[in-house]
N, C-alpha and C positions, 0 to 999 in steps of 0.2 A: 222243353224250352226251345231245341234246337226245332223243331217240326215247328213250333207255333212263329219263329221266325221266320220258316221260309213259306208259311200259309198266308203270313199278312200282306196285307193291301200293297203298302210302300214295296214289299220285295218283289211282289209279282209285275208291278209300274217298273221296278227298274232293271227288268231282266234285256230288255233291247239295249240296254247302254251295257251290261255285262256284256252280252253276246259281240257286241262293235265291238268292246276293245279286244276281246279276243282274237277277234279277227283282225281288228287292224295289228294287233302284235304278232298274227300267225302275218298276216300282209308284209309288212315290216323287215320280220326275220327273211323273210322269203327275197326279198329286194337287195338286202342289206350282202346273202349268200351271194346270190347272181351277179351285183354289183361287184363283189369281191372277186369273183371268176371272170368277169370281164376284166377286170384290172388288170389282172395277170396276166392276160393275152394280151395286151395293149404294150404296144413297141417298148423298149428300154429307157429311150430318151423323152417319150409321153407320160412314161410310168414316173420319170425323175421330174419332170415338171407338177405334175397334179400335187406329188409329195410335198415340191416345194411351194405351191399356191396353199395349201391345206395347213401347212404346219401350223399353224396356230391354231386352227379345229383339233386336230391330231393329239394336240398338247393339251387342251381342255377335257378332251374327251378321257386321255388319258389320267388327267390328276384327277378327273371326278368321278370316274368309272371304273376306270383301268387297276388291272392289275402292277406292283413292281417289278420292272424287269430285271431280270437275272442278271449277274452283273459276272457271275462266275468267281473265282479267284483271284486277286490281284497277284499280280509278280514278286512283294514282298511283303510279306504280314510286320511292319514295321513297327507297330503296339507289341509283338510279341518278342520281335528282336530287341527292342528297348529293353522290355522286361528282361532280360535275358543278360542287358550287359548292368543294369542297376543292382547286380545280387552283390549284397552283400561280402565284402576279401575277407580271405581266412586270416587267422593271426601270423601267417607266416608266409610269404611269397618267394619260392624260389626259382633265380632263371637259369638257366646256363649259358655261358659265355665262349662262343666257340673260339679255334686258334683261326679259323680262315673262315671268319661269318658273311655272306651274302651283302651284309649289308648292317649299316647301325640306325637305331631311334635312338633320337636326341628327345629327352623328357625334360620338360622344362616345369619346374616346380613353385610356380608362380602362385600359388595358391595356398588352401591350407591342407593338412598334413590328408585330411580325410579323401579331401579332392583327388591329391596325386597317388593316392593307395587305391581310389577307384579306378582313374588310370591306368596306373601300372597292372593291377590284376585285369582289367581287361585286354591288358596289349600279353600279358603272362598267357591268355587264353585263347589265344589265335593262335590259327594251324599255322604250323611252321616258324611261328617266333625261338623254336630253340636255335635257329640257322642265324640269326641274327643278337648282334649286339648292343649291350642297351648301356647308354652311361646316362646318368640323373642330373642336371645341373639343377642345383640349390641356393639359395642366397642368405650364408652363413653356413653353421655347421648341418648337417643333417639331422641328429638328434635321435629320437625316435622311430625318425623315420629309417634309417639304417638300419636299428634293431629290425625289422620286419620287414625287410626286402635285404634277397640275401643272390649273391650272381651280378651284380651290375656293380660300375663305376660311378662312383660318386664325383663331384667337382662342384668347389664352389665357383658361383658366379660372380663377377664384379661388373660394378656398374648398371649402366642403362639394360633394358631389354635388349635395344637392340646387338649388343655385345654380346650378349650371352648367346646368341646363333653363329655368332664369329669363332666364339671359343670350344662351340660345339663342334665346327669345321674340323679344327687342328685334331678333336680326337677322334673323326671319326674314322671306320675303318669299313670295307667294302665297295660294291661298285654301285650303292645305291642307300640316302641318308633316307629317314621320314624325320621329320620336324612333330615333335607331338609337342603342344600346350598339355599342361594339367587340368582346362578347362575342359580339354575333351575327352572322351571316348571311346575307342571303337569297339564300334559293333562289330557280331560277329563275323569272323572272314575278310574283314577290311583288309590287311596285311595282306595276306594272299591274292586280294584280288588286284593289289595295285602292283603286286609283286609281278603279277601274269600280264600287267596290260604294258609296263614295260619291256618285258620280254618279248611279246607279240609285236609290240609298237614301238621298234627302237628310235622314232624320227621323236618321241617323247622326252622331254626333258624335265617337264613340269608338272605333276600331278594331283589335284585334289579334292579329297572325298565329299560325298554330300553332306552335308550338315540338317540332323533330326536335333528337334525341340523334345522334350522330355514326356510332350505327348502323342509321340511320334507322329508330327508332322513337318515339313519342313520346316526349318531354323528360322529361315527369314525367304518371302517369295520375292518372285524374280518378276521385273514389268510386265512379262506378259503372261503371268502363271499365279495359280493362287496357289496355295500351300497344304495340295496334296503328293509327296514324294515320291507318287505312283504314277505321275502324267506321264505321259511318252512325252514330249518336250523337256521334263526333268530328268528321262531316265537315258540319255545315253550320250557318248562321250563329245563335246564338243568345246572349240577355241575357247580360251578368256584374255582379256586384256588385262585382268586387275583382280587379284582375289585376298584372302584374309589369310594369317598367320597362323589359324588354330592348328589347322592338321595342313599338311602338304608332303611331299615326297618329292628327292632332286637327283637327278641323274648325279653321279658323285664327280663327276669329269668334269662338271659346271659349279660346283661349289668350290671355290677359290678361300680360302682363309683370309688370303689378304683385303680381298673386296667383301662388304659387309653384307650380307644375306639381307638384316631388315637397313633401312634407313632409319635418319635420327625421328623421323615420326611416325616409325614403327610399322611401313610400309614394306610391302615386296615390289612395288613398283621399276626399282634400280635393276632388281634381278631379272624380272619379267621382261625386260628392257632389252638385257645382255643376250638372252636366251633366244628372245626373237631375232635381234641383230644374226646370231651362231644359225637361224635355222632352225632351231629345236622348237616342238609344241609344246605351249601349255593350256592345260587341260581338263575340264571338272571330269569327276570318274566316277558317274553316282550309282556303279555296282557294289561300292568301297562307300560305308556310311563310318559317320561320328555323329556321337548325343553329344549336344552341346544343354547343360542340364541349368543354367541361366543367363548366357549373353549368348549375343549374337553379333556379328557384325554390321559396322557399319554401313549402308548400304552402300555410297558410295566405295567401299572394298570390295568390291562382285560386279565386274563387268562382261559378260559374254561378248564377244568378236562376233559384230552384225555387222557387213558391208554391204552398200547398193550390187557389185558384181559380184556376190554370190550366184549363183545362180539356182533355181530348186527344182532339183527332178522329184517324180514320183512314180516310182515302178509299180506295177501290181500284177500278181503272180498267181495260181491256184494256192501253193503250200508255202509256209518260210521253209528256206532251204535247208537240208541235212547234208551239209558238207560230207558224212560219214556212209551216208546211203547210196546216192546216185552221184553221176556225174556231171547230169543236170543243176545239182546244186550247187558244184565246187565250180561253173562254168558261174552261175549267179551270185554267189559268196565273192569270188573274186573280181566279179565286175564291179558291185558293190565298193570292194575298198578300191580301187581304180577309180572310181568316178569321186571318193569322199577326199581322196590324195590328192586329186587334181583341183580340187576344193569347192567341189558343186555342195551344197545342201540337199541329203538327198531321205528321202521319207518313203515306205515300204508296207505295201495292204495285201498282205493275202486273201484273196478274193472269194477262196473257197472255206476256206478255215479260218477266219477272221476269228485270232486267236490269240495267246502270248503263251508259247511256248517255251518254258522255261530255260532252255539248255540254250536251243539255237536261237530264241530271237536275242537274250542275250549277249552270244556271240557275233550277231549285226551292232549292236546296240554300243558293244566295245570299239567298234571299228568306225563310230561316228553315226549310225543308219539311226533316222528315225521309224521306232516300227511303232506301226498305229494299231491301237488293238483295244478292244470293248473293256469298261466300259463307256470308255471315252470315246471310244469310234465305236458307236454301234449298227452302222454300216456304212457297205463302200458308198451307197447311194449318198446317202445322208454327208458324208466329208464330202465330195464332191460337191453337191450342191452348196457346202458351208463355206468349205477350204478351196478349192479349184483353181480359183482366180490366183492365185499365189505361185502358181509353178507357172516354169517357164519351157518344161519338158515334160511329158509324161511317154513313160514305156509301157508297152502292155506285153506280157512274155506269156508266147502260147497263144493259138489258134481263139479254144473257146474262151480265154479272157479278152481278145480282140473283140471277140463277134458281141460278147454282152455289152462292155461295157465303153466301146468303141463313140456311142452317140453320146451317149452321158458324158464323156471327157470333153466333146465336140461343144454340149453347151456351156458345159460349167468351169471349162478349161481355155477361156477365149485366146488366150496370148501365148498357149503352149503348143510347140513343136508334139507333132506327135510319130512317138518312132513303135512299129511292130516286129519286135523279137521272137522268131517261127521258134527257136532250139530247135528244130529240123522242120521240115518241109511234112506236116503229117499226112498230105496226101500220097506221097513220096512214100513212106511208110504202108500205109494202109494198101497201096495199091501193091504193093510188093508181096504183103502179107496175102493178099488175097490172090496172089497169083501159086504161093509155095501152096498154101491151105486150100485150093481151088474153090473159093467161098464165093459163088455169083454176090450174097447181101454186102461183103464186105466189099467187092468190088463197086458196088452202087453206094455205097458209103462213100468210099473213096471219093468217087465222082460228083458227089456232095460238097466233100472236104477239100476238093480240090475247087470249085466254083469259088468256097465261103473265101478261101483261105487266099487267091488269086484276085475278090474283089477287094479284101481288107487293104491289100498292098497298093490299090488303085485311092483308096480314100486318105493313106496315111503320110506323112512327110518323109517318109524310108523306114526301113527293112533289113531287117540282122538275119544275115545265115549264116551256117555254122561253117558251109564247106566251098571249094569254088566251083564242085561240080554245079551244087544246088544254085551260086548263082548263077554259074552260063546258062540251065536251065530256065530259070526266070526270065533272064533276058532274051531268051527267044519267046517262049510264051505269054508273057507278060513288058512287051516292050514298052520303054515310057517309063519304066517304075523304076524309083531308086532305090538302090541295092549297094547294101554296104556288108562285105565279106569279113564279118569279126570270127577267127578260129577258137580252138581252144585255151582258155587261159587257168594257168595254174601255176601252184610256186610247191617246190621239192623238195626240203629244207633236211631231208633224213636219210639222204642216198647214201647207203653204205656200197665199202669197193669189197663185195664178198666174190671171191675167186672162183671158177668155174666147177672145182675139183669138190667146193665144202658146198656146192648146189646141189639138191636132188627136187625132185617131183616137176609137175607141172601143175598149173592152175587156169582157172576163169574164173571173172570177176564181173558182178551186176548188177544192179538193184530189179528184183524180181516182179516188180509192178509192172516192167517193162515187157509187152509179150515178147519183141525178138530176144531177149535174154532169157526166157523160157524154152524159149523153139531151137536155142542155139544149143542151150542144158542137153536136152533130151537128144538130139541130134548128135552131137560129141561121144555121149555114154552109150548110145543105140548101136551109132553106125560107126562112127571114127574109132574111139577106144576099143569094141574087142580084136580090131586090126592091130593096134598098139600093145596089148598088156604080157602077149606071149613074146613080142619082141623085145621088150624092156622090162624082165623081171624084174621086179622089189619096185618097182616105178609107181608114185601115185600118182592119180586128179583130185584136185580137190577144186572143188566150185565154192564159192564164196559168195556173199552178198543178201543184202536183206530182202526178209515178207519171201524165202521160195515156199513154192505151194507144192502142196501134197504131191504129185506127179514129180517135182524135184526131190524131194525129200526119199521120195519112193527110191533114185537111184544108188540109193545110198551103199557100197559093198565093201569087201573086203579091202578093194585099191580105188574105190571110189569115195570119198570124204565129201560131205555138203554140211560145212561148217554154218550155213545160216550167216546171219548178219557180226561182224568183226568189228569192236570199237577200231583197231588202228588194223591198217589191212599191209604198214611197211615190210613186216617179218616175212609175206608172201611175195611182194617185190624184189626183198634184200634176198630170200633165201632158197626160193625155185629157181629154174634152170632158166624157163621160158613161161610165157603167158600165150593162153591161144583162143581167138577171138574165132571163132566159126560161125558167124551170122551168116543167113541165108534171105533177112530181109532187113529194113530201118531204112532210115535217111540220117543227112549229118553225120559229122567227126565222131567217133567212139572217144568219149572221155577212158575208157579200158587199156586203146591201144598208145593213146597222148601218155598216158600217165607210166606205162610201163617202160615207153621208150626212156623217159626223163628218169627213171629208177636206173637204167642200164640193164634192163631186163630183156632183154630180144620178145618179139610178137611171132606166133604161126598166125595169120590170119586169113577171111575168106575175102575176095575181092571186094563185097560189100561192105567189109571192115574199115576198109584202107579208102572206099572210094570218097575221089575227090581231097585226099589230102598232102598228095605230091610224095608219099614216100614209093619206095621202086621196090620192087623184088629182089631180094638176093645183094642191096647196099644197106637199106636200114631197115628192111623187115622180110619177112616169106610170108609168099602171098601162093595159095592154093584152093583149087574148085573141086572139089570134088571129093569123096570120101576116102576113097582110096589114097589120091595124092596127097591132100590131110595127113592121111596117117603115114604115110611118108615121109614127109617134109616135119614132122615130128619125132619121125627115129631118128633120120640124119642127124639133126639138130643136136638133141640130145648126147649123141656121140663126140658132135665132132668140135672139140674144144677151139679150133685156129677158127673158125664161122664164128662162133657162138660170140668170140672175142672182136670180133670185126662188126658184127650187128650191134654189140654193147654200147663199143663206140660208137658207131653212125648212127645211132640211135638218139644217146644223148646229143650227140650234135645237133642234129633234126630236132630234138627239145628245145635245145636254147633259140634256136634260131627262127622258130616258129609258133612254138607254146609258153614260153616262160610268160615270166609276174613281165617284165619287161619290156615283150613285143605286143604283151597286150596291150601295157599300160601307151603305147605308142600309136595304136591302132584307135584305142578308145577317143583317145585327146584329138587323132586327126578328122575322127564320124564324127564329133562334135564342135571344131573347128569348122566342117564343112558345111553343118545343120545351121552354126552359129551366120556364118556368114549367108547359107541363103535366107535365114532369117529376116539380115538388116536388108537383102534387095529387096524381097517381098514387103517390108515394113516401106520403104523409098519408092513403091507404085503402088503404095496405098492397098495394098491384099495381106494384112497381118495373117 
């Protein structure tokens, strides 16, 4: 059958039309390739235009062709944590009632018996509810419901709703109330999480969880959101003016007994009123959820804090930051809360891993940062083009996030200041590296990185460095360019006063992505330490910090420790003698040597260490070149108790007065005071 098909007449007539389309589809494919290889070579800000003329091709092609894109993970499987708090309470719930609890829930048992049993075994089941005290109010006897919850105070309630939050006042106890309805919920960890953001966030007064509908979506959406509770617009902490009764949490120093929590129509308005008047924020916490399992609020009860003088920055960065890794990112973590305190609106794309990191983006998300992350942002190009117009500042941190995406903010960012964030000078770097490593290619890198990195600063509205060497430097070579000298900024909150006599060892500390924190490793355990080990028996090193590589790892001996990466690295600050930074190349302030001084821990460090950040030899730190002298200037130290004590101090001192939460937060406010205002001249001669 098959032979006599391809013998007949018809098949043989229509072999030139099979042959064309084959080849127009081999033609085709082959255009289609090529085209795509072009595209890619074609500048950054051509490449964002064509995207944005096409989208609508793009989007056709895609629904009727294309595969679905990957969308990854969401940040909170919120179907399954529903399911999780919907189970079914046992016959019997018991809590315990401590003598000095953290803090009380007020359970308000407005509902019927089934509702506030589901309630209560969900609040029963949060980490850390045995720290806290739970009294029930009821309206009448309890009944049944007593029988099967067993650890809490009971109280009847009289009156209106609104009383019964008054009468909750007078019993509660702690330094922090949650207000639960029986209409609500919590999911898991709620408790803990608002537990953590007052702590973190003491200018907080007001707190409240996000509200999930029962199939896990949001409870009720907000004007400019539909009602998925995984948008970045939903997920991170920001002002309200007006919110609802079901779930909330009140700093206990704000809850007055005499003045009524709700009003006669069942508002928190009155409070929200008081709290702003005091100072205090209030604030959605949509780390902290509640199932609301059939009402919602009214809308009018949910109004988020949107001013015209907000203003909206957008940083964009390679990684979100790991406060816990480098120093890099506690330099970006804390500029972050700086800029949200001073009350920018501010939004955060890592440019390289466009991603949602659970731990740390998170930890932005608490502090107010909007972090934008797929599937909603599925890239930087695409927000830009979409979103751009909306900001009135964008940062670009790091050389190669300037160089790519520098044109693209240029078109799609028409009204935003644009500022370039080195985190050090990496030409500065590079060329140093290639001077110790005598590498001719990395020295023609350099001289790359130095061109790219000196014309960025020419195109941008200013320029962050970290040190004041790096900017005298600028300003010679780069005259004309503004240059704004932001240090290190950080806050210390864990300084123990441990005495010179209960110290031993020494250390270094790094994130090991970093080459000069490799070269310094090896350098230290090669050439410095066996000058050191016969000098100071029982004496360790221990090198600390994440990602070291095999070659670090390798040094590992009897008095050598390479602990790898440390969730908390205090125990090393509080409990060594000294810290000793021996770099022999980089650019910019050591977050290493900031951070030790502010511990009260004395630095040995190598001139390159220290350079360009004002501290002196022999008042707030030891500064030494050489191997030899190194390991000198480390036995001394070691010994001599009345030094050690005199570096402690002047050390911290040099912290507060240069590194703290505080001279940042002063430094930050005046670079954008200054941007602000040449803004409105350029706006008043018509050059936005």
């Amino acid at each position: 059958m098959k032979m006599a098909v391809l013998d007949s007449r018809p098949w043989r007539l229509a072999a030139p039309v099979r042959v064309a389309r084959r080849a127009t589809r081999r033609c085709l494919g082959l255009v289609l390739r090529g085209g795509y290889q072009v595209y890619c070579r074609l500048p950054f800000s051509l490449r964002l235009w064509l995207r944005y003329r096409l989208k609508s091709l793009r989007l056709y092609i895609r629904a009727r062709w294309g595969q679905p894109v990957a969308s990854g993970p969401l940040p909170i499987d919120y179907e399954q944590v529903v399911a999780q708090a919907q189970q079914n309470p046992p016959a019997v719930l018991e809590f315990v009632d401590p003598t000095a609890p953290v803090g009380t829930v007020l359970v308000f048992a407005e509902t019927s018996e089934a509702a506030a049993l589901r309630c209560l075994h969900a609040l029963q089941q949060q980490a850390g509810s045995q720290r806290w005290s739970v009294v029930v109010l009821v309206a009448g006897r309890a009944g049944k419901l007593s029988a099967r919850v067993q650890g809490v105070r009971w109280q009847v309630a009289e009156g209106e709703i609104a009383t019964w939050y008054a009468q909750g006042c007078r019993l509660a106890r702690g330094e922090r109330l949650l207000f639960l309805s029986s209409h609500a919920v919590l999911l898991p960890d709620a408790l803990l999480e608002l537990e953590r953001l007052f702590q973190e966030r003491p200018e907080i007064g007001l707190a409240v969880p996000k509200l999930i509908g029962a199939d896990g979506r949001l409870a009720f959406p907000w004007a400019e959101l539909e009602n998925d509770p995984n948008l970045p617009q939903a997920s991170y902490v920001r002002p309200l003016l007006a919110c609802h009764r079901l779930a909330f949490m009140v700093d206990a120093k704000f809850a007055d007994p005499a003045i009524p929590v709700l009003d006669r129509h069942g508002s928190l308005a009155g409070l929200i009123a008081r709290l702003r008047q005091r100072g205090a924020w209030v604030v959605h916490a949509p780390q902290a959820g509640v199932l609301v399992d059939y009402l919602a609020p009214r809308p009018e009860a949910w109004e988020l804090e949107e001013t015209e003088k907000a203003r909206r920055i957008l940083i964009l960065d390679q990684l979100t930051p790991t406060p816990d890794k480098d120093s890099g990112s506690v330099d970006a973590f804390f500029q972050m809360k700086i800029l949200v305190g001073l009350g920018y609106r501010v939004s955060f794309l890592p440019v390289y891993d466009l991603a949602y990191v659970p731990r740390y983006t998170a930890d932005l998300q608490r502090l107010g940062v909007e972090c934008l992350y797929p599937p909603y942002v599925p890239s930087v190009e695409q927000h830009l083009a979409e979103r751009g117009g909306r900001y009135d500042y964008v940062i670009l941190t790091r050389v190669a996030t300037a160089q790519t995406f520098l044109d693209g903010v240029r078109r799609y960012c028409p009204r935003a200041k644009i500022v370039f964030n080195t985190v050090d000078l990496h030409f500065l770097r590079e060329e140093r590296q290639a001077q110790v490593e005598g590498d001719p290619e990395l020295a023609r890198k350099a001289r790359l990185t130095r061109r790219i990195e000196t014309s960025l600063m020419q195109k941008v509205d200013g320029t962050w460095v970290i040190s004041e060497a790096e900017e005298a430097l600028l300003k010679e070579a780069v005259p004309g360019v503004r240059i704004f000298h932001l240090p290190l900024v950080m806050d210390i909150p864990d300084r123990a006063e441990m005495p010179f006599a209960d110290r031993k060892d020494l250390f270094f500390i790094g994130g090991f992505l970093h080459r000069p924190n490799v070269d310094a490793a090896l350098y230290f355990v090669q050439e410095i330490w066996p000058q050191i080990r016969e000098r100071l028996p029982g004496a360790r090193f221990h090198i600390v910090g994440s990602h070291p590589p095999p070659e670090v790892l390798d040094l590992a001996e009897s008095d050598v420790v390479v602990t790898g990466f440390v969730p908390d690295a205090a125990p090393y600050f509080n409990g060594c003698r000294f810290s000793v930074a021996p770099l022999r190349f980089g650019a910019g302030l050591k977050g290493k040597v900031g951070r030790s001084l502010g511990y009260g821990c004395p630095v040995v460090a190598s001139p390159i260490a220290v350079e360009g950040s004002g501290l002196i030899d022999g008042v707030n730190v030891l500064v030494a070149e050489g191997a030899e002298a190194f390991a000198d200037a480390v036995v001394a130290l070691y010994r001599d108790e009345e030094r050690w004590q005199t570096l402690s101090a002047n050390g911290i001192a040099f912290y507060e007065s240069h590194y703290s939460f505080a001279v940042g937060q002063k430094r930050i406010a005046e670079i954008f005071d200054t941007l602000e205002n040449r803004h409105v001249e350029q706006l008043a001669i018509g050059n936005p």
